[in-house]
MARBA-3410 file (N, C-alpha, C, O; in Angstrom, 1 decimal):
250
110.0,108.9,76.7,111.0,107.8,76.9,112.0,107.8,75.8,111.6,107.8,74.6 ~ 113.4,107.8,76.1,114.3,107.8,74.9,114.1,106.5,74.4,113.4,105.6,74.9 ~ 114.9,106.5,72.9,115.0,105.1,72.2,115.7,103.9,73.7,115.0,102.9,74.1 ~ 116.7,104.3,74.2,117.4,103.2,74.8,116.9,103.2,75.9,116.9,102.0,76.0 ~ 116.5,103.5,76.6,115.5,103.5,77.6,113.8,102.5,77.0,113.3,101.7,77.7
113.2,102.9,75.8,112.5,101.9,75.4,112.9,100.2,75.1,112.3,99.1,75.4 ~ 114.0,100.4,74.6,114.9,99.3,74.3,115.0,98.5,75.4,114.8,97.3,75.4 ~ 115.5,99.1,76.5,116.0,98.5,77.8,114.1,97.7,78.3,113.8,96.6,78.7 ~ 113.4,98.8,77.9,112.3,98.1,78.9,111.7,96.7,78.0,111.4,95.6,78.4 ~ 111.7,97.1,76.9,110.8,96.2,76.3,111.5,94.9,76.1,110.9,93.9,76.0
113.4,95.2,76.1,114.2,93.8,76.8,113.6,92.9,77.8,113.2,91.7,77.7 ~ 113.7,93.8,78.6,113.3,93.5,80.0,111.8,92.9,79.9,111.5,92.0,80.7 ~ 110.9,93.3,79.1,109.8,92.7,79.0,109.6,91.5,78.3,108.7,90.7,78.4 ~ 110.8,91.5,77.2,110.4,90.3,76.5,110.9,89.0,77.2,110.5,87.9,76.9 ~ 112.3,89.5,78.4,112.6,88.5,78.7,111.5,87.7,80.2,111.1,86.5,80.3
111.2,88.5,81.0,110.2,88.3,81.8,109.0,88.0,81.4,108.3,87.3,82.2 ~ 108.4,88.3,80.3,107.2,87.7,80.2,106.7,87.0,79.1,105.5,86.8,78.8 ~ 108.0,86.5,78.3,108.0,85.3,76.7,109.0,84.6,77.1,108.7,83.6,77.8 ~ 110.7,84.9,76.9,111.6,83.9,77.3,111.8,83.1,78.2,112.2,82.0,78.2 ~ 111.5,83.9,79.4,111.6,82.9,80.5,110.8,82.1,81.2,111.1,81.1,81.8
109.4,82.6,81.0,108.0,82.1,81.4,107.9,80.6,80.2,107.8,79.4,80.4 ~ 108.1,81.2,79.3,107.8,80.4,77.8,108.4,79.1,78.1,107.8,78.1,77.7 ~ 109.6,79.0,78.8,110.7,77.5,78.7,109.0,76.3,79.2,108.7,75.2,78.7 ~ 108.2,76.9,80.2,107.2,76.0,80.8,106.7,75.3,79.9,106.3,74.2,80.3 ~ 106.6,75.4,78.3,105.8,75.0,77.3,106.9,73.8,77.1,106.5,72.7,76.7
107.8,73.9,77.3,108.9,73.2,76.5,109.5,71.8,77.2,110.0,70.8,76.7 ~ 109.1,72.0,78.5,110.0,70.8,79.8,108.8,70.4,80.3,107.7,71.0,80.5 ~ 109.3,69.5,80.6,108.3,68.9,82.0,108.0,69.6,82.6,108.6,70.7,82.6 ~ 106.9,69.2,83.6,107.3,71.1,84.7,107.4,70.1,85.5,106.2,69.9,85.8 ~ 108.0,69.1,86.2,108.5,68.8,87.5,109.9,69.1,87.1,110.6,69.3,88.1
110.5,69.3,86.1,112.0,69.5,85.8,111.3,71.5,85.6,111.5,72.1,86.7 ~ 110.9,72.2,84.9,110.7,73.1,84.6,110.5,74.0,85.9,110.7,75.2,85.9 ~ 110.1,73.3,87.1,109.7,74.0,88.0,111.1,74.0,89.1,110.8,74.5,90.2 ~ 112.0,73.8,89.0,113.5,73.1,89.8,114.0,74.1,88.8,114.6,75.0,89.4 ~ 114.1,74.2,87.4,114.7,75.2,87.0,114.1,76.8,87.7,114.7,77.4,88.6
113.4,77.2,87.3,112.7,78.2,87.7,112.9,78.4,89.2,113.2,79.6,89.5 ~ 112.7,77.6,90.1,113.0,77.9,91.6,114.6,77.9,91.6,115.0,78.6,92.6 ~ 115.6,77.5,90.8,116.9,78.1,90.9,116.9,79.6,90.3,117.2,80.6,91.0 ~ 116.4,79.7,89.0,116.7,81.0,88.5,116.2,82.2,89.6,116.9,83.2,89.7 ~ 114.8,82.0,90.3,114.8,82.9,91.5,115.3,83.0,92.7,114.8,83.6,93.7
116.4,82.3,92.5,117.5,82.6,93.3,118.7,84.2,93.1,119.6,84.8,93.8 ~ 118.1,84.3,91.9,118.8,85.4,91.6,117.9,86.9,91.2,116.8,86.9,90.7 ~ 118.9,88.5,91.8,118.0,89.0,91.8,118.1,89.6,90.2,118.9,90.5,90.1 ~ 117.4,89.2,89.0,116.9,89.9,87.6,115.7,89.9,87.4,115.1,91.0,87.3 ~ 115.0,88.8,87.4,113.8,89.1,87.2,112.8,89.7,88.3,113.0,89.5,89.5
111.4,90.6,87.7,110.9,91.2,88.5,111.5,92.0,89.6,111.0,92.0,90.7 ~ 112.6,92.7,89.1,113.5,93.0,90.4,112.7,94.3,91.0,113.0,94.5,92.2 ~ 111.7,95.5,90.4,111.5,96.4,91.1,109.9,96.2,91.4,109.4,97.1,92.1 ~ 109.3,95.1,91.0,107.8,94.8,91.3,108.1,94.2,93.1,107.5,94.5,94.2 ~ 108.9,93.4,92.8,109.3,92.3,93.8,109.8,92.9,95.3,109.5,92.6,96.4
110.7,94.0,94.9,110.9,95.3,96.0,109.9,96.0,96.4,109.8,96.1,97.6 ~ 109.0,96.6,95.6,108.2,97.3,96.1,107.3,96.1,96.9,107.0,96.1,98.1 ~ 107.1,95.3,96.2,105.8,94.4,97.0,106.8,93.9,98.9,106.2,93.9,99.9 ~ 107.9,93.8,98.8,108.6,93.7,99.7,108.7,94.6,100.7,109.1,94.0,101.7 ~ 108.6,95.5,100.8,108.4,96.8,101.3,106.8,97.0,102.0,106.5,97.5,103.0
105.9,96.5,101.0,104.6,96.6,100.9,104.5,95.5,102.5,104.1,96.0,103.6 ~ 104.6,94.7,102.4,104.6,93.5,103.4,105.0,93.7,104.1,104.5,93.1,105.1 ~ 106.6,94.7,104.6,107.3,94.7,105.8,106.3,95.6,106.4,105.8,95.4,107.5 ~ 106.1,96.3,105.8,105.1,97.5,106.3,104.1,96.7,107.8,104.1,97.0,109.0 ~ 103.4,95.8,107.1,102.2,95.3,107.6,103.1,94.1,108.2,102.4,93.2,108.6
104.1,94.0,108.3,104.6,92.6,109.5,104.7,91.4,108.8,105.2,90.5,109.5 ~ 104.3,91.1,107.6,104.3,89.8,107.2,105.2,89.2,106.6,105.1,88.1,105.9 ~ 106.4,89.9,106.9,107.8,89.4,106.3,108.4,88.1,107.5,109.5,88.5,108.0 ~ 108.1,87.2,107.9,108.9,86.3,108.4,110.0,86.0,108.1,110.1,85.5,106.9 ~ 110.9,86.1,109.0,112.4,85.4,108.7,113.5,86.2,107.4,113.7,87.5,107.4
113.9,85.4,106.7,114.7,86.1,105.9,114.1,87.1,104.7,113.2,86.6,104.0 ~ 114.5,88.0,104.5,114.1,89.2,103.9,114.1,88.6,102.5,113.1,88.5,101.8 ~ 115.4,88.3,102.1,116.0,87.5,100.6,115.2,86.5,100.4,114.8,86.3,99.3 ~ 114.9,85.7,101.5,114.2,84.4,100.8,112.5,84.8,100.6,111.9,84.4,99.6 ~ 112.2,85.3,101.2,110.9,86.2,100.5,111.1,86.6,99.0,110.5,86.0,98.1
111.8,87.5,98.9,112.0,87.8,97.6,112.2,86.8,96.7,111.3,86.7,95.8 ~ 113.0,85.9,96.7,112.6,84.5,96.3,111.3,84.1,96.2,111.1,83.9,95.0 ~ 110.3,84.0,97.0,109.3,83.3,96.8,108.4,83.9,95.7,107.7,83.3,94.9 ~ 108.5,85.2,96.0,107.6,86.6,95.4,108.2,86.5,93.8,107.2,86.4,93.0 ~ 109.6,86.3,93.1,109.9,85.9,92.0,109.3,84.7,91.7,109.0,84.7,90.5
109.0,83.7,92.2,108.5,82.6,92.1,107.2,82.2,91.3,106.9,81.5,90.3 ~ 106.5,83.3,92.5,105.3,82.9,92.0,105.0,84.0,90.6,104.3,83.7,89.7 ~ 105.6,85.1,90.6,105.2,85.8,89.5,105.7,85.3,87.9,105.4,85.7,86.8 ~ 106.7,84.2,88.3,107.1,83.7,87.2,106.0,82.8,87.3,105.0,83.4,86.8 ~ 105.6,81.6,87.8,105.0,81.2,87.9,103.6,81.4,87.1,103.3,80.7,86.3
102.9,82.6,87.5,101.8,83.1,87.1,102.0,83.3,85.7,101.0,83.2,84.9 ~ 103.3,83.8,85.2,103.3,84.1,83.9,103.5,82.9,83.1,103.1,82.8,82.0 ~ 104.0,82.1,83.7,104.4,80.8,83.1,103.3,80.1,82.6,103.3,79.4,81.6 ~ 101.9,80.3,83.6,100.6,79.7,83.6,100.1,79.8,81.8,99.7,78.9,81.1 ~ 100.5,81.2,81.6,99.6,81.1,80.5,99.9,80.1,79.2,99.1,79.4,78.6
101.5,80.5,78.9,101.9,78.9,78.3,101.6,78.2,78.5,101.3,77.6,77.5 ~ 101.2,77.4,80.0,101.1,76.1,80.4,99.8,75.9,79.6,99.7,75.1,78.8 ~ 98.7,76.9,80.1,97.6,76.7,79.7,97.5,76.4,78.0,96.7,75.5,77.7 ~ 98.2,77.0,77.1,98.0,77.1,75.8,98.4,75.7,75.6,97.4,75.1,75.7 ~ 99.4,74.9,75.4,100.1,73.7,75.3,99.9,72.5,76.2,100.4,71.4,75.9
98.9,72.7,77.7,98.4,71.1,78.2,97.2,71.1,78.0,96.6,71.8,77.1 ~ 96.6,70.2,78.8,95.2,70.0,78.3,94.3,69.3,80.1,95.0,69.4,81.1 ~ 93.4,68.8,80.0,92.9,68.4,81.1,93.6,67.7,82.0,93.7,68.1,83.2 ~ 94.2,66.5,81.5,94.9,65.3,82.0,96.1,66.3,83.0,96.1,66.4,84.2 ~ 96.8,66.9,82.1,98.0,67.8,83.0,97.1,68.6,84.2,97.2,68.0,85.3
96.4,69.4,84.3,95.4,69.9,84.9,95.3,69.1,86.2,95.6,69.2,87.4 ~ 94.4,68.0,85.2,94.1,66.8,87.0,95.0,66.1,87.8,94.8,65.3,88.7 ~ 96.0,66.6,87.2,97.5,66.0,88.0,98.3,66.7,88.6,98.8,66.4,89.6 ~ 98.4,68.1,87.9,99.1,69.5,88.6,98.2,70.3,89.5,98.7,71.1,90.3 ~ 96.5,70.0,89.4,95.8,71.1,90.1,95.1,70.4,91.2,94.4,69.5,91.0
95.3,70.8,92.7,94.7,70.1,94.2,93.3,71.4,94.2,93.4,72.6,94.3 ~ 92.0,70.3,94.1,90.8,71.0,94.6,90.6,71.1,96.2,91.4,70.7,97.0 ~ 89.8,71.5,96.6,88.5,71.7,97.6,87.0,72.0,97.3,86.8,72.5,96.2 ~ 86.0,71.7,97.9,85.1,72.1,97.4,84.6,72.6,96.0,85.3,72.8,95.0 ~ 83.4,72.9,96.0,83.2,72.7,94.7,82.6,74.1,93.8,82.5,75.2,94.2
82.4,73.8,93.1,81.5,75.3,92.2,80.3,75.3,92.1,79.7,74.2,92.3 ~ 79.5,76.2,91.9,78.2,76.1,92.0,77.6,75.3,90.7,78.5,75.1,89.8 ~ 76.5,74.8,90.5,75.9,73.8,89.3,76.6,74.7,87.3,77.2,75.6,86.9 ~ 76.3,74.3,87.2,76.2,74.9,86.0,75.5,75.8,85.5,75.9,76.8,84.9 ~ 74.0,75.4,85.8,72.7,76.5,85.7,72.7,77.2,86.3,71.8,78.0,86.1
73.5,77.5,87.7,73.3,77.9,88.8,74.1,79.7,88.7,75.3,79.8,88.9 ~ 73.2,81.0,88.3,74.0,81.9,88.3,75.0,82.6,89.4,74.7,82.2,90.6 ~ 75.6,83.0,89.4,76.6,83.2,90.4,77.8,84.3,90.6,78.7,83.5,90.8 ~ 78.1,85.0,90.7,79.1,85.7,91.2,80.6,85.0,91.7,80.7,84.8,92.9 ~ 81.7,84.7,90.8,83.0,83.8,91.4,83.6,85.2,91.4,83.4,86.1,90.6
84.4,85.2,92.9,85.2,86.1,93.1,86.4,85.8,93.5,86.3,85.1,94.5 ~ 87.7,86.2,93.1,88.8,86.0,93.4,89.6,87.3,94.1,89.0,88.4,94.4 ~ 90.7,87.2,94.1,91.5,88.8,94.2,92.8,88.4,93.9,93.4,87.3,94.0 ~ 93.3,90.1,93.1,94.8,89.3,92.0,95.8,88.8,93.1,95.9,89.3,94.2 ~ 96.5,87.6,92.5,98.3,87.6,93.6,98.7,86.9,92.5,99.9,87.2,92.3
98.3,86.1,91.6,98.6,85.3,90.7,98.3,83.7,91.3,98.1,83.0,92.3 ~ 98.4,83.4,89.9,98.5,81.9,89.8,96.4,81.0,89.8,96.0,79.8,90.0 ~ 95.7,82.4,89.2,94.5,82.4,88.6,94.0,81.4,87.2,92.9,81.1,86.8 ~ 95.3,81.1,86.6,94.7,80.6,85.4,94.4,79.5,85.5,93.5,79.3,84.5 ~ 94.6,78.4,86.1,93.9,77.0,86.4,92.8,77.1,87.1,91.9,76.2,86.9
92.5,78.2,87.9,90.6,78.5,88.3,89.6,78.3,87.4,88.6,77.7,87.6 ~ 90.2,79.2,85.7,89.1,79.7,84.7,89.2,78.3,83.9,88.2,77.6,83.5 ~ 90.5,77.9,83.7,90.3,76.1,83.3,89.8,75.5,84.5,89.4,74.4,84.2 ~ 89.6,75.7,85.2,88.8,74.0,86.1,86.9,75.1,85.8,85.8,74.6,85.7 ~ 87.0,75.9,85.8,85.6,76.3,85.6,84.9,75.6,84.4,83.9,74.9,84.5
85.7,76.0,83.0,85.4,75.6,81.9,85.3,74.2,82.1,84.2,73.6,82.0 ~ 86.2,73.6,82.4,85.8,71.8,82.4,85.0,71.5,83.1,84.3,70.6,82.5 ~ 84.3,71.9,84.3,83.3,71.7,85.1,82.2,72.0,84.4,81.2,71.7,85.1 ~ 81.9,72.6,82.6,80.5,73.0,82.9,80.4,73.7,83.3,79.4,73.4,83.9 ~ 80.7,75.3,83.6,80.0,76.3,83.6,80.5,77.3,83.0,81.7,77.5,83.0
79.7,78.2,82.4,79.5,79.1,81.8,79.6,80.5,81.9,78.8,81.4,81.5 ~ 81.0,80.6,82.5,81.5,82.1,83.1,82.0,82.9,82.3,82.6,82.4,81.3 ~ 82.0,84.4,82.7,82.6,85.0,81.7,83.1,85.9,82.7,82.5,86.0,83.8 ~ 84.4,86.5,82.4,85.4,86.8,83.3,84.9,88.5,83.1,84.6,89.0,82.0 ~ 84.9,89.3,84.3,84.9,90.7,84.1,86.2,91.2,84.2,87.1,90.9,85.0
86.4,92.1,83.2,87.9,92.8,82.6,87.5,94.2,82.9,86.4,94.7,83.1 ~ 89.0,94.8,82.6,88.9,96.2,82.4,89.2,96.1,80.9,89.7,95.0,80.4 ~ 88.8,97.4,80.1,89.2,97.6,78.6,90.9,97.4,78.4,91.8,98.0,78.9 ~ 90.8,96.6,77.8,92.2,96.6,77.2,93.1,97.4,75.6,93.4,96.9,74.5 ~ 93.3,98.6,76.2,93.8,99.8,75.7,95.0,100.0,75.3,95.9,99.3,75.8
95.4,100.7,74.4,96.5,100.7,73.4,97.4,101.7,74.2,98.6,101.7,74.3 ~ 96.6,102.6,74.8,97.1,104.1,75.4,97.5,103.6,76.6,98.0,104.5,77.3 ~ 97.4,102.7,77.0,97.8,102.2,79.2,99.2,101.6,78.7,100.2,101.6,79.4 ~ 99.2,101.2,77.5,100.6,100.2,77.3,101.9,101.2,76.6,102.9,100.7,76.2 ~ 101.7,102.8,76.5,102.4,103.3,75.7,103.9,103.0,75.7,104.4,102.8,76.8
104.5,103.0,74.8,106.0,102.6,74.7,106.3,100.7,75.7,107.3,100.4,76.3 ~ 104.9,99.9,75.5,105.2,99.1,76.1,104.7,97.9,74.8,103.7,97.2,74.9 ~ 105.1,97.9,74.1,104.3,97.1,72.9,104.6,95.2,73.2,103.8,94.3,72.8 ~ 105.6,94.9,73.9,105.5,93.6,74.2,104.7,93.6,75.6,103.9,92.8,75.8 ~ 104.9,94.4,76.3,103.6,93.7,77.1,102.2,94.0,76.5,101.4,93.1,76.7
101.7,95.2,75.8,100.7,95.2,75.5,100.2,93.6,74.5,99.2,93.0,74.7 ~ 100.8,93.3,74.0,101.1,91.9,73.0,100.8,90.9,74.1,99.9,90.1,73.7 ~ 101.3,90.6,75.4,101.1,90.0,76.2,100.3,89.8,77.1,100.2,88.7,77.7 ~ 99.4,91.0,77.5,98.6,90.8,77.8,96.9,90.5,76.9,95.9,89.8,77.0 ~ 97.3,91.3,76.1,96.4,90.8,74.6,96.0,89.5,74.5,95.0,88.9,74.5
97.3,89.2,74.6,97.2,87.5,73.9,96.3,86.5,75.4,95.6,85.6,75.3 ~ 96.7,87.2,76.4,96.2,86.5,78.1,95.1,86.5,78.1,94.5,85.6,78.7 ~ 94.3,87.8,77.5,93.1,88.1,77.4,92.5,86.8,76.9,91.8,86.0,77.5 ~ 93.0,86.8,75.8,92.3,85.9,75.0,92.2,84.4,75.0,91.4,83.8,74.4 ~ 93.3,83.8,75.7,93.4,82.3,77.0,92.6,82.5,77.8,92.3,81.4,78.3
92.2,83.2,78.2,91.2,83.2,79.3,89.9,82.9,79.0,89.0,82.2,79.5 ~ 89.9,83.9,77.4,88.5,83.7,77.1,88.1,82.1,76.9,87.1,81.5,77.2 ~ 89.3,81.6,76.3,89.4,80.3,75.6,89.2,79.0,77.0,88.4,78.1,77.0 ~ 90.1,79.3,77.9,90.1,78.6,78.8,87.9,78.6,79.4,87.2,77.7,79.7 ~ 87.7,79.6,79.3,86.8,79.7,80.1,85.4,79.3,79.0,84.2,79.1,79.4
85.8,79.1,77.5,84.3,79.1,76.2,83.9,80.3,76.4,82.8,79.8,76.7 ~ 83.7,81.2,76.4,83.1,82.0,76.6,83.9,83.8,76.7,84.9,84.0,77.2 ~ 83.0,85.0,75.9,83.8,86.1,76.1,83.5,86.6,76.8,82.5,86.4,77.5 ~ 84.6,87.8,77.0,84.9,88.5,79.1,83.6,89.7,78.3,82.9,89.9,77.3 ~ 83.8,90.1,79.5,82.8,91.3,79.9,83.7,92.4,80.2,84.8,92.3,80.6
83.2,93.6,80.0,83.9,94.6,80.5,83.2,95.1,81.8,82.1,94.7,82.2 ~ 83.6,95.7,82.1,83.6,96.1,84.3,82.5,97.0,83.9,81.5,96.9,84.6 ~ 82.4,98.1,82.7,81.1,98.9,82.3,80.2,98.6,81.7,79.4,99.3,81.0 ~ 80.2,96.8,81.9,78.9,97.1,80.8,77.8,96.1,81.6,77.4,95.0,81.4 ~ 77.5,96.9,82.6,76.2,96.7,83.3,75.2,95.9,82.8,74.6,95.0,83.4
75.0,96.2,81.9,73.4,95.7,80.8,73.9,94.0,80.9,73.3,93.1,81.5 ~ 75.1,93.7,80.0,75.3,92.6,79.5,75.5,91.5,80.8,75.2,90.4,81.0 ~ 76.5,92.9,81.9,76.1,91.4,83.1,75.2,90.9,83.7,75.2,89.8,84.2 ~ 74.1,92.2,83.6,73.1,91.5,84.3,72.1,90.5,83.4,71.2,89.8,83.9 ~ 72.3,90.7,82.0,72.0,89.8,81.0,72.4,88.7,81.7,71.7,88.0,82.5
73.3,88.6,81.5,74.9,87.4,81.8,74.1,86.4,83.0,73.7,85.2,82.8 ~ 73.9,87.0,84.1,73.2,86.6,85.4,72.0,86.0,85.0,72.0,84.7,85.2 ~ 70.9,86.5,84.6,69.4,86.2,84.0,69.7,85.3,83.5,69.3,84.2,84.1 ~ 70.2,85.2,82.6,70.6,83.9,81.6,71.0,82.7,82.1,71.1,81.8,81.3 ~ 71.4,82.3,83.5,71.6,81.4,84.5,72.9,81.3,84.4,73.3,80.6,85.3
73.9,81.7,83.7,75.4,82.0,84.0,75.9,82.4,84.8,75.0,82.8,85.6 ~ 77.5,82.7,85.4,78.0,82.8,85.9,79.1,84.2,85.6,79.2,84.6,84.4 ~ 79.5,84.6,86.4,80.7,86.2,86.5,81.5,85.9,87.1,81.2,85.5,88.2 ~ 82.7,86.0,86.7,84.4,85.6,87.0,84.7,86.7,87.3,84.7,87.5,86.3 ~ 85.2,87.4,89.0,86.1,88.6,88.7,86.9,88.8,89.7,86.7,88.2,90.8
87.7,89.5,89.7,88.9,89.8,90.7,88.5,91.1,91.3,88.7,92.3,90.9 ~ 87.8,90.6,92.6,87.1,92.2,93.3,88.4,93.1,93.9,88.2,94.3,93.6 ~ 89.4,93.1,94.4,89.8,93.9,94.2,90.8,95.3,93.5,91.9,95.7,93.8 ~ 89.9,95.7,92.6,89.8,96.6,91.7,91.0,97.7,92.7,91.3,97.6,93.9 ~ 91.5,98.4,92.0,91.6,99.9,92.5,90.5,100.9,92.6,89.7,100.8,91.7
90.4,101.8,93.5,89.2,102.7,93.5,88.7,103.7,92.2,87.6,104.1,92.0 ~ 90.1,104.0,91.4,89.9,104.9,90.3,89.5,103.9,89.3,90.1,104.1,88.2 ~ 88.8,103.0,89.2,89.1,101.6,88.4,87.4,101.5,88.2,86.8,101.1,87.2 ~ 86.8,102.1,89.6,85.4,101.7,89.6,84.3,103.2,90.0,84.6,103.9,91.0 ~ 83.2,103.7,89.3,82.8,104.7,89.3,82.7,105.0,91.4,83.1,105.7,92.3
81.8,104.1,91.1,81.6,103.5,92.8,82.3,102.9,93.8,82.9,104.0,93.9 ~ 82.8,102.4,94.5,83.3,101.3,95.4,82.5,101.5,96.9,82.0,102.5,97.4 ~ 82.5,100.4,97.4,82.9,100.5,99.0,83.9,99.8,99.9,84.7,98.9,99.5 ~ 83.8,100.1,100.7,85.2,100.1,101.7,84.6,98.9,102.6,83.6,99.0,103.3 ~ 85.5,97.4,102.6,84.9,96.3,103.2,86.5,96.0,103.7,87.6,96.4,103.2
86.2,95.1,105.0,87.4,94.5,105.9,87.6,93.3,104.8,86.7,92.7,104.2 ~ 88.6,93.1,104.7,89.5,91.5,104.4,90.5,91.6,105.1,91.0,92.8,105.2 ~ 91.0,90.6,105.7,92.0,90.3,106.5,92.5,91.0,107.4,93.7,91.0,107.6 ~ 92.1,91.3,107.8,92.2,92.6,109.3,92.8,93.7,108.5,93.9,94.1,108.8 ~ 92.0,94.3,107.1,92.7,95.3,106.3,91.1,96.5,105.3,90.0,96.1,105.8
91.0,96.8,105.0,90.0,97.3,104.2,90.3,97.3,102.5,91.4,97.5,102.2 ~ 89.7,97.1,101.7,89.8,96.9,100.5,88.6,97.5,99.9,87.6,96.9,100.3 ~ 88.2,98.8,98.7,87.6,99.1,97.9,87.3,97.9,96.8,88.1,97.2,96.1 ~ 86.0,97.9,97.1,85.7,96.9,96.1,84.4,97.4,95.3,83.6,98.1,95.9 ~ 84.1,97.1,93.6,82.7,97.5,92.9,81.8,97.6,93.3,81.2,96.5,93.3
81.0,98.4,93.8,80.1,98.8,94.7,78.6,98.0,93.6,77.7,97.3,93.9 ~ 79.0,98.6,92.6,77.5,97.9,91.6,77.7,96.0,91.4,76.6,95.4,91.4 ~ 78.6,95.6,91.4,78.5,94.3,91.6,77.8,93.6,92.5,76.8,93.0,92.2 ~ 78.2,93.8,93.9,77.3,93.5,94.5,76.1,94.5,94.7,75.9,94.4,95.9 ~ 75.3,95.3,94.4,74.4,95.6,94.3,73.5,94.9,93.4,72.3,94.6,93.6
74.3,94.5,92.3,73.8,93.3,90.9,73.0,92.1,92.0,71.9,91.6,92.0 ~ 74.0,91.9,92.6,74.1,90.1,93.3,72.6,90.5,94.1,71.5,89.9,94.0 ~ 72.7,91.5,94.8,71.4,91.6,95.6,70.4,91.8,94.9,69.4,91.1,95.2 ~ 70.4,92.6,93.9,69.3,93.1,93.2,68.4,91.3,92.5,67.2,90.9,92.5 ~ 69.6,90.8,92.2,68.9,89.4,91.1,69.2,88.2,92.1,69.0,87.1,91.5
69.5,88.1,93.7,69.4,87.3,94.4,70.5,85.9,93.9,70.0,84.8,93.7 ~ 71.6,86.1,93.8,73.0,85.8,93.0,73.4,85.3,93.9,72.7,85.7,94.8 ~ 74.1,84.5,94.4,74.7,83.8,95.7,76.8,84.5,95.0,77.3,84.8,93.9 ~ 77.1,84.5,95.9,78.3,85.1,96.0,79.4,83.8,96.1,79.0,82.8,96.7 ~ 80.2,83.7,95.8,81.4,82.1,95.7,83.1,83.1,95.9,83.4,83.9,95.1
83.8,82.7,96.9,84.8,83.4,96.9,85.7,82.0,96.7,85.2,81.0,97.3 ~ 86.7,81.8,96.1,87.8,81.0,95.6,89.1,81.5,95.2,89.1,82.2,94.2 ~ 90.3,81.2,96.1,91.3,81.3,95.9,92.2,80.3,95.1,91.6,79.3,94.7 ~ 93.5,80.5,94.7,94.4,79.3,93.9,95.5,80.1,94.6,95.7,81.3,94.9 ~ 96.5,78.7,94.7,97.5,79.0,95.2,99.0,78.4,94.7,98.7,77.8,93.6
99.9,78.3,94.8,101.3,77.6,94.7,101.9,76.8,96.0,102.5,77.4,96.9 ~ 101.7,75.8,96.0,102.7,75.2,96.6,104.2,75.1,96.6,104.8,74.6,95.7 ~ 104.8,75.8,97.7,106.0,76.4,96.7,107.1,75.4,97.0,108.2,75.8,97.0 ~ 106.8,74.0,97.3,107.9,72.9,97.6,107.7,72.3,96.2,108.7,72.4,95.4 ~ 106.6,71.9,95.8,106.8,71.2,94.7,105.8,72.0,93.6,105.4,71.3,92.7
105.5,72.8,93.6,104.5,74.0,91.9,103.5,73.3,91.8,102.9,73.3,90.7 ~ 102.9,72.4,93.1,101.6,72.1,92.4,100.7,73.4,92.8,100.9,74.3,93.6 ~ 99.7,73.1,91.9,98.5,74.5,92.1,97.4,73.6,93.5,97.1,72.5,93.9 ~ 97.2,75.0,94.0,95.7,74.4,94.8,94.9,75.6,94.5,95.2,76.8,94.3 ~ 93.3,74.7,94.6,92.2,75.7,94.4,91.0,75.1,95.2,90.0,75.7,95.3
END
């Protein structure tokens, strides 16, 4: 990558995922969240994630109505999601119980478990309402490597730092996706596993091939082999955006 070509990206990264996510720390978010839904009115941020995923969807039919105002929403939430991790660092419970709509509940505390999600964003109020609830999860990660971020040193910084809210949000440190022993430690121990099953297939030694949503998805084949093996009850939970007013649901 030339110098100006690094320059351009790591612009582009500082402004997508510090400057503009960051204002969340700073405002209200009922005012913070009106700004943000104006600025995705315009196409800069996330402009070639936001296309491809656009493309990705027309593919499969799920583009209703206008093309642009999708893209809209898709900027939205990805700021959004980034915005989370500020939020997280700077509120505390009280914001939480006011910004976040439940359903149902989590398993006990002692109760080991398997929580499974899948990425879209807008995950980080899950691993806070876990932690406040009393339980004792530890999120399964991939390694977080110097060599995946080459020539990307603000997002490596960025995601580093996410890593480590998570840990915080949740008491507890992550796991890595290879370390078999400690999860199933982790399990025995009457705790709980936080993870985002769907992985990429080069992601996992194993996988198998399971339907979600009239679609198939590769997911950790040894995970659930774990869950059967130690008789683990399985918890699937989503979080979402309400995209009229940014409250979270989970």
């Amino acid at each position: 990558m030339s110098p100006v070509r690094r320059l351009r990206s790591e612009a582009r990264d500082l402004l997508e995922l510090v400057l503009v996510p960051g204002i969340a720390a700073l405002l209200p978010w009922s005012l913070c969240f009106r700004l943000f839904r104006w600025l995705c009115r315009f196409d800069f941020l996330y402009r070639d994630e936001c296309r491809q995923a656009l493309a990705h969807a027309a593919e499969r039919g799920w583009v209703r109505g206008d093309p642009a105002q999708w893209l809209i929403d898709c900027r939205l939430v990805m700021l959004i999601d980034n915005a989370d991790f500020y939020l997280s660092r700077t509120r505390g419970d009280p914001w939480m119980a006011k910004h976040l709509e439940t359903q149902g509940h989590w398993p006990a505390p002692d109760q080991p478990a398997i929580l499974c999600t899948f990425h879209w964003g807008a995950g980080m109020w899950a691993l806070r309402h876990m932690g406040s609830q009393g339980l004792s999860a530890h999120a399964l990660v991939a390694p977080h490597l110097r060599a995946n971020f080459a020539g990307q040193a603000v997002r490596y910084h960025y995601y580093a730092a996410r890593n480590r809210e998570n840990e915080s949000a949740l008491g507890t440190r992550s796991i890595e996706a290879s370390a078999l022993r400690r999860l199933m430690r982790t399990l025995s121990a009457r705790q709980q596993v936080a993870v985002a099953a769907d992985v990429p297939s080069d992601q996992a030694a194993a996988n198998e091939l399971i339907p979600i949503i009239g679609m198939h998805a590769r997911v950790p084949r040894a995970l659930f082999r774990i869950a059967v093996e130690l008789q683990v009850p399985i918890y699937v939970y989503l979080t979402g955006i309400r995209m009229s007013d940014g409250q979270r649901t989970l």
